[in-house]
C-alpha positions as CSV (number, residue, x, y, z in Angstrom):
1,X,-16.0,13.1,-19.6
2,X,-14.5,9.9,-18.1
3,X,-11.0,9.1,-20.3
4,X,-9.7,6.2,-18.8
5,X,-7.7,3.3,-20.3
6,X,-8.9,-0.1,-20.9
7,X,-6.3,-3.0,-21.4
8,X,-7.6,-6.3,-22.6
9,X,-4.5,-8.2,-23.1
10,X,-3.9,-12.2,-23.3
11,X,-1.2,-13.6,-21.0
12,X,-0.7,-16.9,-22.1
13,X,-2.0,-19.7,-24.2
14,X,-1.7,-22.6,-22.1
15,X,-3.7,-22.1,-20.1
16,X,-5.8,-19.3,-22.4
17,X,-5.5,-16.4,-19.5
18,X,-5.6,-12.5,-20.1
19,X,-5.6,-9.4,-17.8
20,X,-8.6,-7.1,-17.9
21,X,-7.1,-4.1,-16.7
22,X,-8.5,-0.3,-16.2
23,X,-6.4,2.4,-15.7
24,X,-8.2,4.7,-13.3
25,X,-6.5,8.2,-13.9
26,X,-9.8,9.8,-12.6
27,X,-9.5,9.0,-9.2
28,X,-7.8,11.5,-6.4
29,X,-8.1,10.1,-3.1
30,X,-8.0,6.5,-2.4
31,X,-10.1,5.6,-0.2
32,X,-11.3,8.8,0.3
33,X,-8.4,9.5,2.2
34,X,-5.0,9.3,0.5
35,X,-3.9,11.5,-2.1
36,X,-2.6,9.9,-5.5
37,X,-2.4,12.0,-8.5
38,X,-0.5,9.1,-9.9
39,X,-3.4,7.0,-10.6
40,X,-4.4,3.5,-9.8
41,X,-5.1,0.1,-11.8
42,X,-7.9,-2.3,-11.1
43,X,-6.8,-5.8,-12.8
44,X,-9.0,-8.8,-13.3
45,X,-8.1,-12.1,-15.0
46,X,-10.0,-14.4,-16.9
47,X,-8.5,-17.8,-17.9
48,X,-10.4,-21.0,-19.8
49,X,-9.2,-24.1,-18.7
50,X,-10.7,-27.2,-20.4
51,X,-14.6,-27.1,-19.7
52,X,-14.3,-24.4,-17.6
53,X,-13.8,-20.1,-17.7
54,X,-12.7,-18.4,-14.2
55,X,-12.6,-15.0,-13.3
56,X,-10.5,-13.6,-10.6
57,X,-12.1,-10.3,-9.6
58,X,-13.7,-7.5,-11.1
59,X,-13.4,-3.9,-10.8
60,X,-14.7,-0.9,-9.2
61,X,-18.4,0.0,-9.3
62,X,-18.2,3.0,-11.5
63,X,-17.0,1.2,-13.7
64,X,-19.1,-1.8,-14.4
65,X,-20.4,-1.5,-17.8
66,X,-16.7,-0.7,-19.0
67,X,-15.7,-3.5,-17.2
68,X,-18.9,-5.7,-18.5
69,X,-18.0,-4.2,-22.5
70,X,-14.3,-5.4,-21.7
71,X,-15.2,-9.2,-20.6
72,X,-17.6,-9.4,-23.0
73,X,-15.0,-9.0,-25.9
74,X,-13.3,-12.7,-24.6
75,X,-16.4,-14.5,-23.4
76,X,-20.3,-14.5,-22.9
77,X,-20.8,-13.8,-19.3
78,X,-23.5,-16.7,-19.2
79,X,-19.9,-19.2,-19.8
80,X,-18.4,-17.8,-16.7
81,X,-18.3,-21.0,-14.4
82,X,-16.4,-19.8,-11.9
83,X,-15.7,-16.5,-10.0
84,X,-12.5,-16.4,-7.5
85,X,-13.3,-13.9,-4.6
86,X,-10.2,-12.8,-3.2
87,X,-10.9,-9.8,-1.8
88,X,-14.2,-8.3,-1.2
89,X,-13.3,-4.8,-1.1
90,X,-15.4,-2.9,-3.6
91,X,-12.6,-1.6,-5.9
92,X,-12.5,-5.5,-6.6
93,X,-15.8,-6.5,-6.5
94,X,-18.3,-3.3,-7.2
95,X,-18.9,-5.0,-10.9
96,X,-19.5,-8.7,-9.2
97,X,-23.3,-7.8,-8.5
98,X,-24.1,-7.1,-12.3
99,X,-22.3,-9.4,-14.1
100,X,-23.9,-12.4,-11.7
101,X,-27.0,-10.8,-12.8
102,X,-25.6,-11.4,-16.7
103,X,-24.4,-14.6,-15.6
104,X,-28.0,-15.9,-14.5
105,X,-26.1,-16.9,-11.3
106,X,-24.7,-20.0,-12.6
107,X,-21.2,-19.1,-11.8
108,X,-20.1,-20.6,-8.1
109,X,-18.2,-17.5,-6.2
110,X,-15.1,-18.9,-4.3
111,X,-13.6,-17.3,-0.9
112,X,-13.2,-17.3,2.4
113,X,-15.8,-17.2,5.2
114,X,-14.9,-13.3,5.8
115,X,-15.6,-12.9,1.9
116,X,-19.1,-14.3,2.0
117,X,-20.3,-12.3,4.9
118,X,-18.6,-9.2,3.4
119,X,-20.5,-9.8,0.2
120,X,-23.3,-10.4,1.6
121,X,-23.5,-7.3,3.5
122,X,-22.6,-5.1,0.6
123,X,-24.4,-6.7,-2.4
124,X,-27.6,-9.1,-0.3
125,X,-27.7,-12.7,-0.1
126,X,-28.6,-13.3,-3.6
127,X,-24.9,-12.8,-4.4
128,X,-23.8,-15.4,-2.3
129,X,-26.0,-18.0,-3.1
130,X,-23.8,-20.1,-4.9
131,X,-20.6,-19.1,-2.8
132,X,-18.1,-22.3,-2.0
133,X,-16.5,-21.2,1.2
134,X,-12.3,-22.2,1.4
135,X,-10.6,-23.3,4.2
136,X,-6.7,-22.5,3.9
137,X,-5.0,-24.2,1.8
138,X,-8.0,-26.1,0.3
139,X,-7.5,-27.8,-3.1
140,X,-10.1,-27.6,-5.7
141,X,-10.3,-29.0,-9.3
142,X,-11.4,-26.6,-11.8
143,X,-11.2,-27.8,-15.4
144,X,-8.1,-29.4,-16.2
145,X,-6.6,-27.5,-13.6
146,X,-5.5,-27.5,-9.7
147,X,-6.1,-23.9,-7.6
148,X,-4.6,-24.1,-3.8
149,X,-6.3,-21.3,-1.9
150,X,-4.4,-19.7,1.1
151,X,-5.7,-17.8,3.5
152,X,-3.7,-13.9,3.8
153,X,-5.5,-12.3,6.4
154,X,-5.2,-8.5,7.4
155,X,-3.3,-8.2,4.1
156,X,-5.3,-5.8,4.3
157,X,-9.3,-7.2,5.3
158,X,-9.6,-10.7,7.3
159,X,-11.2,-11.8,4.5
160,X,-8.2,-11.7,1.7
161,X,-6.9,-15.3,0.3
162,X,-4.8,-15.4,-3.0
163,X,-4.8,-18.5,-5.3
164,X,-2.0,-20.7,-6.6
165,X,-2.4,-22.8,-9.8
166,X,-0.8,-25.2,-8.7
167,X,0.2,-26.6,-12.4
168,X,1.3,-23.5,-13.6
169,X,2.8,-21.9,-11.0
170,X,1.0,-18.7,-11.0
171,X,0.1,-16.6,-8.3
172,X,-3.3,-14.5,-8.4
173,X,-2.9,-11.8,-5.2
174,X,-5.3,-9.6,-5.1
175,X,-4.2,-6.2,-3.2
176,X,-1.2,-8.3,-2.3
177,X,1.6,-7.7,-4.4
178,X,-0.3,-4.0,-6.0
179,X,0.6,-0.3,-5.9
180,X,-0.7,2.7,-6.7
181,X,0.2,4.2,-10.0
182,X,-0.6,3.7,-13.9
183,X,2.7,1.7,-15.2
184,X,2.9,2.3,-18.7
185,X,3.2,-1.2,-19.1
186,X,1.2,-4.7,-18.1
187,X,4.3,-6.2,-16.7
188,X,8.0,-6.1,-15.5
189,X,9.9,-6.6,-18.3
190,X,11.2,-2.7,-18.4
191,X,13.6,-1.8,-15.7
192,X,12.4,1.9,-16.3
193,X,9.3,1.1,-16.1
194,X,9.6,-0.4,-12.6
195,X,11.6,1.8,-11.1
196,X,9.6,4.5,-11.3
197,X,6.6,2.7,-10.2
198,X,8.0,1.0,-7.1
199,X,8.0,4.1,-5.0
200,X,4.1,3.8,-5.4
201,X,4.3,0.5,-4.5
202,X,6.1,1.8,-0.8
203,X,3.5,4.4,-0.7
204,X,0.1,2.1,-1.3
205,X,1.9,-1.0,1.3
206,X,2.0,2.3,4.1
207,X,-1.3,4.1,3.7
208,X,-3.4,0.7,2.9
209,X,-1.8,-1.8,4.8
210,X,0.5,-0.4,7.0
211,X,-1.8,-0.7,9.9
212,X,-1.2,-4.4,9.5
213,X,2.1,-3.8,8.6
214,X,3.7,-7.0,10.7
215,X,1.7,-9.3,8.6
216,X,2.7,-8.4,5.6
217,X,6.7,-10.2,7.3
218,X,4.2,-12.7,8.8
219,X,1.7,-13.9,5.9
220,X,5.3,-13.6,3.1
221,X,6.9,-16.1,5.2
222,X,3.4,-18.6,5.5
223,X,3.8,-18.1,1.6
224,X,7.9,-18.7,1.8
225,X,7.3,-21.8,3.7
226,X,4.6,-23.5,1.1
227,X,7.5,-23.5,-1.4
228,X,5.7,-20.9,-3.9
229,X,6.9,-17.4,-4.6
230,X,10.4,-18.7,-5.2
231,X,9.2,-21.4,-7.5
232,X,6.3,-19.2,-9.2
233,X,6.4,-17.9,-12.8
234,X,4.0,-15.0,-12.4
235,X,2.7,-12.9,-9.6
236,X,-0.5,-11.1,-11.0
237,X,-1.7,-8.3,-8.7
238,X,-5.8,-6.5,-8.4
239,X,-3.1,-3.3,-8.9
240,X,-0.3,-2.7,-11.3
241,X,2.3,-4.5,-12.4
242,X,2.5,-8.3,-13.0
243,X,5.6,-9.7,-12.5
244,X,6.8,-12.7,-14.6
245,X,10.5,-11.8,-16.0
246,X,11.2,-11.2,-12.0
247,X,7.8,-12.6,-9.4
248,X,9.9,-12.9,-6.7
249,X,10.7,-9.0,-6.6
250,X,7.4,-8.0,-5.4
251,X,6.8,-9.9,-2.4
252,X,10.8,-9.1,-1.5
253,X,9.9,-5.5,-2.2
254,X,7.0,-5.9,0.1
255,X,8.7,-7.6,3.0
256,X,11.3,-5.2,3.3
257,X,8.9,-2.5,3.9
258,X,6.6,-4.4,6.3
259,X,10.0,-4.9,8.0
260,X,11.2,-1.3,7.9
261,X,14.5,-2.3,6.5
262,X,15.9,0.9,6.0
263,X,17.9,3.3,2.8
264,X,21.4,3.7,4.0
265,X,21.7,7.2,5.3
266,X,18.3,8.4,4.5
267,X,16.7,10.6,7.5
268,X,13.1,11.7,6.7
269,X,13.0,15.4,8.2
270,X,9.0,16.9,8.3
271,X,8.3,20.6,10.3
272,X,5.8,22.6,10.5
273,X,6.5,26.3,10.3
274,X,4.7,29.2,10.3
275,X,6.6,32.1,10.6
276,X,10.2,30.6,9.9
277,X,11.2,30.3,13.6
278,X,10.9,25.7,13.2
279,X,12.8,26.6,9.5
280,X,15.5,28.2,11.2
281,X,16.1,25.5,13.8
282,X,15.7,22.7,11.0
283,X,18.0,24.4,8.7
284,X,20.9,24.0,11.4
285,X,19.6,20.5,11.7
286,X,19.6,19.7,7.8
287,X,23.0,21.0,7.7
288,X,24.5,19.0,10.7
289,X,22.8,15.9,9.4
290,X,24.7,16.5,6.2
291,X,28.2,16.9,7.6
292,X,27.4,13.4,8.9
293,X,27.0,12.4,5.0
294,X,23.3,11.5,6.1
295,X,20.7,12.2,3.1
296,X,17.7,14.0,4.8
297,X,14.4,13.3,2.6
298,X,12.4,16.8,3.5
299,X,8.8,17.6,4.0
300,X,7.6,21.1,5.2
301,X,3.9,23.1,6.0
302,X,4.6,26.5,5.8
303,X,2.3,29.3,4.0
304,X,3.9,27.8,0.8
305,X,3.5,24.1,1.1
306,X,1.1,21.9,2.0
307,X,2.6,18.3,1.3
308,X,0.3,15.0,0.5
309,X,0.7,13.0,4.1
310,X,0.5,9.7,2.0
311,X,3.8,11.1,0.2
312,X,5.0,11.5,3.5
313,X,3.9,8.1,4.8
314,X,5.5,6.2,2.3
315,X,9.0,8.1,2.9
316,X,9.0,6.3,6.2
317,X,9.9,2.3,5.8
318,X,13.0,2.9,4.2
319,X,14.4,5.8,6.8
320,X,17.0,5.2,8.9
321,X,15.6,7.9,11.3
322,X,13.2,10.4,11.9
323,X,13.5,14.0,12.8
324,X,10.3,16.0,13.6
325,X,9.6,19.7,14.0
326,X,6.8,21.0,15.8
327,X,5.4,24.9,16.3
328,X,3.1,25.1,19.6
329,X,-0.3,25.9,18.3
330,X,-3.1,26.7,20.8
331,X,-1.5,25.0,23.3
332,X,-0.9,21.6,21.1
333,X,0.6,20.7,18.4
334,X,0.7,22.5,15.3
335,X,-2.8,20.9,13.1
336,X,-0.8,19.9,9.9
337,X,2.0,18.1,12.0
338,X,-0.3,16.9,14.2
339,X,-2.9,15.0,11.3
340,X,0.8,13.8,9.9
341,X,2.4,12.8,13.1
342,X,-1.1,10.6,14.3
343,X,-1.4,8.8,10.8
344,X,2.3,8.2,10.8
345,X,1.8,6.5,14.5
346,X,-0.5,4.4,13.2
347,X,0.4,3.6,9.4
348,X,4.2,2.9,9.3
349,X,5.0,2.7,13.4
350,X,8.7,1.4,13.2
351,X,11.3,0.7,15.6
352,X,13.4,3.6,14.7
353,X,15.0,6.9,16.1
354,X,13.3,10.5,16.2
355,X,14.5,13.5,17.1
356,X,11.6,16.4,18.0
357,X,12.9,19.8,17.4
358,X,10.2,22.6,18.5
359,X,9.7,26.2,18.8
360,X,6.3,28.5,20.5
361,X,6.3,32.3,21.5
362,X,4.7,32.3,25.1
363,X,4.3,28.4,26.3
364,X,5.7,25.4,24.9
365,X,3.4,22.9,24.3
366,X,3.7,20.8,21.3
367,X,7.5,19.4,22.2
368,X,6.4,17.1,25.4
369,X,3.4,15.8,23.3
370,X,5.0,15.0,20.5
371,X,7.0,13.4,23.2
372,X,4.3,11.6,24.9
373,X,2.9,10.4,21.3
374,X,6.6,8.9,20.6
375,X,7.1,7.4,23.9
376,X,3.5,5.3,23.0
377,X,4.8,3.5,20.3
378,X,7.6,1.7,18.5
379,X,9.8,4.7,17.9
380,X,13.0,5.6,20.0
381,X,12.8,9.0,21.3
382,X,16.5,10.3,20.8
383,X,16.2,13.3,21.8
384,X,13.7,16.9,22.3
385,X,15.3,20.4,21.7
386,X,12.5,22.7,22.4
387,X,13.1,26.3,22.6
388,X,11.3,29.8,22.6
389,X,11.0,32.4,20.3
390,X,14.3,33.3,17.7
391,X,17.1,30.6,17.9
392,X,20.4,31.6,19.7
393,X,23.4,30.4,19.5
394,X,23.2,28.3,22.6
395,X,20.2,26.8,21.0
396,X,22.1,26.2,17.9
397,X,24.9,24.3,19.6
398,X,22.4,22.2,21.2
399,X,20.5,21.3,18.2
400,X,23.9,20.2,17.2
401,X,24.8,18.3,19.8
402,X,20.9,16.4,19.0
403,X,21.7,15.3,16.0
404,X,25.1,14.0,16.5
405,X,22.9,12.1,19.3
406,X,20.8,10.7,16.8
407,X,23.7,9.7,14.6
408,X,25.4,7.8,17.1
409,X,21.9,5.9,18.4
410,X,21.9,4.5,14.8
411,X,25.7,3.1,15.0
């Protein structure tokens, strides 16, 4: 039996806004691909300005009559003049079809070139009858209000815009500005509260838009350079939080990790091992990265653990380095690693150090392609210690030596 949370709250009352929020505790893998046990939110807004009522999104497919019970508590859906497109990705828009039905298809859909085609080839062209296609940073009355649209794209489809009211300075953003997670409040307002959630936030930028990752520095400064996140009074997300008693914190939150900016002293430190020969080696390495008062972050596959590679992905922004250990595995790379090491390649690929420690039985394998993957992309190969079979102490030393490598390539 589905037991998930519906939040029908009001905002403000000038204009007469309110979130329509549904806490999706259900869900396991977003995407079908990354794991969250923490949850996710899908938030839509509905405001009524003069003549008019605008919606900003829906919700996910599943669940459209919640979503049709919830909107129909603040207004007939036949009233809806307006619906504001931002992004077309079904968690956003899987309810749009049925409610346009409810709507009789009076309501004119607003977004971008990208969005129109996109709904089109999800929902047919009936959708998109009435569709008013934006060009960046077109101005259009609605009401007794002004919305600036501006064009986002690759944050994370080509098709994503968010919209500015211009009177009120508020900032609708779609899956800019989200994370994963159920906050156990609608906004920002507890400090608790935040904190706990931002580490989703780092986690949903990596596995959903890292590929695009240098967009996310690119499209915040576009934004930076119109003069309105610093001047905005609310930033409200299709995920999460809203931010009003701090907007500017999410977009800063999200810059530094499209940037990489790294956690002082935190390494991220992820091995595969299967018979503790990697564990070995890594423990010497855990405990020489200490003595340098670095803070490794671990992650481990052994017979024991099997960790989430989105937990793993969103470790990686904030590291000041890498360190990577590898078991040869039918002459390659050890599976596990090898599914963690190609998503991390292409999900948060940063300018930073790695060191590859690795360890096989009759032919070493996995060390120079780990290698090869490294020297492909924007990572700084420091160093590869690859050795057979049980670790001696010449082994050891070097190991040493590696890290004390990789601790003076950060200096």
């Amino acid at each position: 039996m589905c037991m998930v949370k519906v939040w029908v709250e009001k905002l403000l009352d000038e204009p007469e806004l309110y979130i329509l929020r549904l806490d999706d505790s259900e869900i396991k893998h977003f995407e079908a691909a990354w794991s969250i046990p923490e949850g996710i939110t899908y938030n839509a807004y509905l405001m009524k300005v003069g003549d008019a009522v605008v919606l900003f999104d829906t919700w996910k497919g599943e669940y459209t009559e919640k979503f049709l019970e919830s909107l129909s508590t603040l207004v007939d859906p036949k009233e809806i003049t307006h619906i504001i497109v931002h992004h077309t990705e079904p968690d956003h828009s899987g309810a749009l079809p049925k409610l346009l039905e409810l709507n009789e298809y009076r309501a004119k859909l607003i977004g971008t070139t990208f969005a129109k085609n996109l709904l089109q080839g999800f929902y047919g062209d009936k959708v998109v009858e009435n569709f008013h296609t934006i060009k960046d940073g077109e101005e259009v009355k609605i009401g007794n209000r002004t919305f600036r649209f501006i064009t986002v794209p690759w944050l994370h489809w080509p098709d994503t815009m968010i919209t500015y009211d211009v009177e009120d300075k508020l900032i609708f953003s779609c899956d800019a500005g989200g994370g994963y997670g159920i906050p156990e409040a609608i906004d920002d307002s507890d400090e608790d509260v935040v904190k706990k959630y931002l580490p989703y936030v780092t986690k949903y930028i990596v596995t959903v838009i890292g590929h695009y990752h240098k967009y996310i520095v690119q499209n915040i400064k576009k934004l930076k350079e119109l003069g309105i996140i610093e001047n905005a009074n609310m930033i409200l997300p299709g995920h999460g939080l809203i931010w009003r008693k701090s907007p500017t914190r999410i977009f800063e939150h999200y810059e530094r990790v499209g940037a990489g900016i790294p956690t002082k002293d935190k390494v991220l430190v992820i091995y595969d091992s299967m018979y503790g020969f990697v564990e070995k080696r890594m423990s010497v390495v855990i405990e020489e990265l200490k003595r340098y008062g670095k803070k490794p972050v671990v992650y481990r596959f052994t017979d024991k653990e099997n960790p989430a590679i989105s937990d793993i992905l969103g470790e990686v922004p904030d590291s000041e380095a890498l360190v990577i250990g590898v078991s040869t595995y039918e002459a390659d790379i050890h599976p596990r690693m090898r599914c963690a090491l190609y998503e991390i390649l292409d999900k948060a690929n940063y300018e930073k150090p790695v060191l590859i420690v690795g360890a096989f039985g009759w032919g070493g394998v996995a060390g120079k392609k780990v290698e090869t993957l490294i020297s492909r992309s924007k990572f700084e190969l420091v160093d590869v210690v690859e050795t057979k079979g049980r670790m001696t102490s010449e082994d050891e030393e070097r190991l040493r030596e590696a890290v004390r490598k990789l601790i003076q390539w950060q200096l």
